[in-house]
C-alpha positions in Angstrom: 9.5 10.6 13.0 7.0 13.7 12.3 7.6 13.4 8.5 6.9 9.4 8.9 3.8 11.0 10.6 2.6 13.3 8.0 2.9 10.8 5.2 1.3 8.2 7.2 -1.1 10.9 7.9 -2.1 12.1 4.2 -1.4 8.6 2.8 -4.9 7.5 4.7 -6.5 10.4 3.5 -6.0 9.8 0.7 -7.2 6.7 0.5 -10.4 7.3 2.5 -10.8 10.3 0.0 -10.3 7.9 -3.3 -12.9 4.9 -1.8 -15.8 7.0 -1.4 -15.1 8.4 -5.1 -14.2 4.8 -6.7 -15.0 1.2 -6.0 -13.9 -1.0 -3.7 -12.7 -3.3 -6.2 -10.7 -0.7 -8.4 -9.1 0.3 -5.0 -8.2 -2.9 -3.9 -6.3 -3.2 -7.2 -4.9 0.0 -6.9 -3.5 -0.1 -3.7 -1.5 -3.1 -4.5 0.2 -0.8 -7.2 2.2 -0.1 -4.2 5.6 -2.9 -4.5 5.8 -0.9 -7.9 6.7 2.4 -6.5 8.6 0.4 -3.8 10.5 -0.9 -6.4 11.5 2.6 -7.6 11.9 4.4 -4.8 14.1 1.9 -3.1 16.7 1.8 -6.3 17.4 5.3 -5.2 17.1 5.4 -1.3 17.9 1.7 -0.3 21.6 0.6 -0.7 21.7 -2.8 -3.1 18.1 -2.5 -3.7 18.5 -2.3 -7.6 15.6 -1.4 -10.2 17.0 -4.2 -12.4 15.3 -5.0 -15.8 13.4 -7.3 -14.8 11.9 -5.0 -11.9 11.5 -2.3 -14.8 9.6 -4.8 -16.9 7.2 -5.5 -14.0 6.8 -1.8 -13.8 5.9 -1.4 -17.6 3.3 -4.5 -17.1 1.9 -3.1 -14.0 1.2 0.5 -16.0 -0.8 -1.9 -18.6 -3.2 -3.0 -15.3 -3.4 0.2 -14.3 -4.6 2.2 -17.9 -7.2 -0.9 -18.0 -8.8 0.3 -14.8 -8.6 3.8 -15.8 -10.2 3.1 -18.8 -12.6 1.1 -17.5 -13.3 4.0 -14.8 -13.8 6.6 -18.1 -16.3 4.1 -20.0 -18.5 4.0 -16.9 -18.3 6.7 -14.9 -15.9 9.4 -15.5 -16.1 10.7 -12.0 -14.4 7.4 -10.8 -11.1 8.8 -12.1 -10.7 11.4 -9.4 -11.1 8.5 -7.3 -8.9 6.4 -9.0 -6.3 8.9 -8.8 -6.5 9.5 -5.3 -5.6 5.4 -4.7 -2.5 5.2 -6.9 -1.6 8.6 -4.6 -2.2 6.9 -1.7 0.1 3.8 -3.0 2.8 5.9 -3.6 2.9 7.4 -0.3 2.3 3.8 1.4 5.4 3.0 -0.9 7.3 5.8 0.5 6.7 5.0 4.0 7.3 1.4 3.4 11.2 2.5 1.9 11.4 5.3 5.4 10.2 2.6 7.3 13.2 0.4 6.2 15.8 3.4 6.7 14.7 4.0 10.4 14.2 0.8 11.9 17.6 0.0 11.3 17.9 3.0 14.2 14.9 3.5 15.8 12.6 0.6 17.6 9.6 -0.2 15.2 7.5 0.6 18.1 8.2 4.1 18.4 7.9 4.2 14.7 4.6 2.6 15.1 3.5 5.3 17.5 4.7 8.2 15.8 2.6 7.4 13.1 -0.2 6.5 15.4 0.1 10.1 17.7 0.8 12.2 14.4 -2.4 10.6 12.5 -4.7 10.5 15.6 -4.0 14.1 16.2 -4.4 15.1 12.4 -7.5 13.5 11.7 -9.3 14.5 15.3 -8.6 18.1 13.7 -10.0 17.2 10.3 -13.3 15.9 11.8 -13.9 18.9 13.8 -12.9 20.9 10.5 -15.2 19.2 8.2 -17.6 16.9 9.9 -20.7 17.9 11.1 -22.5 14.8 11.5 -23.1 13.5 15.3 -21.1 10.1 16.6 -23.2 7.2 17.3 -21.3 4.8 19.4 -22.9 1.1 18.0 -21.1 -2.5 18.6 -20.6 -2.8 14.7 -18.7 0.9 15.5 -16.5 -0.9 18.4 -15.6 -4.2 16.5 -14.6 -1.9 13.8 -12.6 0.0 15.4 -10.9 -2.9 17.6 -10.3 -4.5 14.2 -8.6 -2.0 12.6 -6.8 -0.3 15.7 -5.5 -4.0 17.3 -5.3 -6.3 14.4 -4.1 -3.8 11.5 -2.6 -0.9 13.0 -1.1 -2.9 15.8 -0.3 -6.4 15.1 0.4 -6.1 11.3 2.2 -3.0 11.4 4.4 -4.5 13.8 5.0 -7.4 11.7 5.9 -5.3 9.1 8.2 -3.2 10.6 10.2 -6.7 12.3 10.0 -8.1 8.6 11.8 -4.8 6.7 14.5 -4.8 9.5 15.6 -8.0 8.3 14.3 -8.2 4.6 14.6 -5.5 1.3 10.9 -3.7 1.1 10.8 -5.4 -2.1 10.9 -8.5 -0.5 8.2 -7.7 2.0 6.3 -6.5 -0.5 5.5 -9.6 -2.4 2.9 -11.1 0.5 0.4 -8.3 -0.4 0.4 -9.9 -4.0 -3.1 -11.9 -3.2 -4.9 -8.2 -2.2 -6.3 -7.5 -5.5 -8.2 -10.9 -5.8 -9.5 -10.9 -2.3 -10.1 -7.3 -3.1 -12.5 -7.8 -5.9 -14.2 -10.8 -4.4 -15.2 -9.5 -1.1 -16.7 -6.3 -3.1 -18.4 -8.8 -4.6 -20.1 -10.7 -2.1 -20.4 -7.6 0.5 -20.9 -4.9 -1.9 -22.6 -6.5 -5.2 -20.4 -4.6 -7.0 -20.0 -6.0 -10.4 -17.0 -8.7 -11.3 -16.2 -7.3 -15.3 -13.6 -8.5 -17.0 -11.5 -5.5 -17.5 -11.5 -5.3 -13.9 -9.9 -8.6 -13.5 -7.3 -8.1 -16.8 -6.4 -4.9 -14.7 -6.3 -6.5 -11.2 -3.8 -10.0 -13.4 -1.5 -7.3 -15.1 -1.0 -5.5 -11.5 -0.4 -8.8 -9.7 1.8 -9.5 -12.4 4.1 -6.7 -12.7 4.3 -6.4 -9.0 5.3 -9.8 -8.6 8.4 -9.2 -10.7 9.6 -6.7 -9.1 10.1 -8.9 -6.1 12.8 -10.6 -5.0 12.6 -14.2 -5.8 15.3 -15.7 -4.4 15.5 -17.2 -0.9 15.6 -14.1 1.0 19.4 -12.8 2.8 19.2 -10.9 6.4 20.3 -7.2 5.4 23.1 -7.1 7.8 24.8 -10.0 6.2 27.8 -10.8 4.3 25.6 -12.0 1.2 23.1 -9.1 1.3 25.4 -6.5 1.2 27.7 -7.6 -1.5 25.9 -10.1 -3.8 24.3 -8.3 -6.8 21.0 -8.1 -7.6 19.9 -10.6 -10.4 17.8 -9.7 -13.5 
């Protein structure tokens, strides 16, 4: 559960790292690129979890959405890229932590999963503040609600949710209810942000959504532990 952990860890570093360097819109697309390296890394770690053609099409689409970002990052600011980068790392790593997530919960309760992740990261980023921030804490009720939000609602009650979900589902599956992220992504940038709505950005953000909808799995969903999930084959 340390290795769980220390990806959880550098996965949110990551993607605090590649915000402050791109927008919020690009990394709202970006992170979404996630299903697509689910999709890969589950064909080789998660038993009856296929890359199929159709999966491998979704992929090549997805890569179409993601060199529109990219170049929309070069035309305007080429600094964005690092950025950029730093979000489709920190997909991959929530990819691979979705696919260990899947493996252990089949053993391991998805609470204690839940608070390795939460002991490892606390621990790892208390060090990197006193490492490399200076700047004083100022305790404000916008800090708090923050905080509550992202501690209770989306460390707590959605990881939990997702952990129940992948016990009984393929992380494909799973996967597919992030699918609206990029729109509400670009929009809320919008409205809170001002940043700008372009149309590469959207053409990126439609090719992602796209391609990591096919790689999901379509059908009506099978518990993992059945009959039919463990012997019917994947379809294309």
């Amino acid at each position: 559960m340390t290795v769980l952990g220390i990806i959880f860890s550098v996965q949110l570093a990551f993607m605090n790292i590649g915000l402050n360097l791109t927008t919020a819109g690009n990394g709202g697309v970006l992170t979404i690129t996630f299903p697509i390296w689910v999709a890969v890394l589950a064909h080789f770690q998660i038993a009856g979890d296929r890359l199929t053609r159709r999966k491998l099409v979704g992929v090549l689409i997805a890569y179409g959405g993601i060199a529109a970002l990219l170049a929309q990052s070069f035309q305007f600011d080429p600094g964005r890229l690092i950025g950029d980068a730093f979000m489709l790392a920190s997909a991959f790593l929530l990819a691979e932590r979705q696919v260990y997530n899947a493996k252990a919960s089949q053993n391991i309760h998805p609470a204690k999963l839940l608070l390795a992740q939460a002991v490892v990261g606390t621990i790892t980023f208390i060090a990197a503040s006193a490492i490399f921030e200076s700047d004083p804490y100022v305790w404000t009720t916008r800090l708090g609600l923050a905080m509550f939000y992202q501690g209770i609602v989306i460390a707590g009650f959605g990881f939990i949710g997702n952990l129940w979900l992948i016990q009984r589902f393929f992380p494909s599956q799973v996967s597919v209810i992030s699918l609206t992220q990029p729109v509400f992504a670009i929009v809320a940038a919008w409205l809170i942000l001002g940043e700008p709505l372009t149309p590469m950005l959207w053409v990126g953000a439609v090719f992602v959504m796209i391609g990591a909808g096919l790689v999901q799995r379509w059908p009506k969903p099978a518990r993992k532990g059945s009959a039919s999930a463990a012997t019917a084959p994947a379809s294309d």
